[in-house]
N, C-alpha and C positions, 0 to 999 in steps of 0.2 A: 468584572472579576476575570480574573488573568485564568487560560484553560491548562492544562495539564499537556503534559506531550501527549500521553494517551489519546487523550481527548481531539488535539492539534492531527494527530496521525488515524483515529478514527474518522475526523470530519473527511482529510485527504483521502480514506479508501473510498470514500461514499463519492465524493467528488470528482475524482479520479477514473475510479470502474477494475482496482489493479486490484486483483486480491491477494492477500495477508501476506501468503507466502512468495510470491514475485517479487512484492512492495521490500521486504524484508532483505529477501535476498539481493534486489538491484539499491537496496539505500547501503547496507552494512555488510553483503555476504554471510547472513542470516536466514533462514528460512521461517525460523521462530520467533524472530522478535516479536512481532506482535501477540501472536499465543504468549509469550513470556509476558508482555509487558500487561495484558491483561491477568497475570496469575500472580502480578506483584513486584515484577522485575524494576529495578530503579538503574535507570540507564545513565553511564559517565560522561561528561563533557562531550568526548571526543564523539562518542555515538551520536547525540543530540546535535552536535554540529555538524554529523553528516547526516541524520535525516534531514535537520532543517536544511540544510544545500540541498537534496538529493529533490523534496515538496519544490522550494522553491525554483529552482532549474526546473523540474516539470510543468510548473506554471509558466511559466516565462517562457518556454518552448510550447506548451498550446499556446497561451495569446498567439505568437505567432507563426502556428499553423503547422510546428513541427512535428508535432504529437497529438494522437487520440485518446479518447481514454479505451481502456484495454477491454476489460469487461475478463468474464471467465471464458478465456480461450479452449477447454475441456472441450473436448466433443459432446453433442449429446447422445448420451445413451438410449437407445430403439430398444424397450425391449418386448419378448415375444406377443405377437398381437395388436401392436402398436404400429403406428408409419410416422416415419420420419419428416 
């Protein structure tokens, strides 16, 4: 059975380590697409054909060796009572 972008771009964060809002912003200059596209959003051509570039250029640059996956680059928060 053939996946959904949704679906295609969910496996990617997991696979990846880039969270939503990065992934969004460096495929389309979106921060929400993904929140959207889980709320219903049905994405045009042109979208789709720069996520799909955007997944596959990131693959093809880890194979080799140009890229890590990101993970959430956030600091972590200490809070009172806690150590870092």
């Amino acid at each position: 059975m053939k996946q959904t972008l949704l679906q295609r771009v969910e496996a990617f964060l997991i696979e990846s380590a880039i969270p939503q809002s990065i992934f969004g912003r460096d495929a389309v200059r979106d921060p929400r697409l993904v929140a959207d596209l889980r709320d219903g959003r049905v994405a045009g051509l042109r979208v789709i054909c720069r996520i799909e570039h955007f997944m596959n250029k990131w693959r093809a640059d880890y194979r080799a060796g140009r890229v890590k996956p990101r993970g959430d680059r956030r600091r972590h928060i200490v809070r009172a009572g806690e150590q870092a």
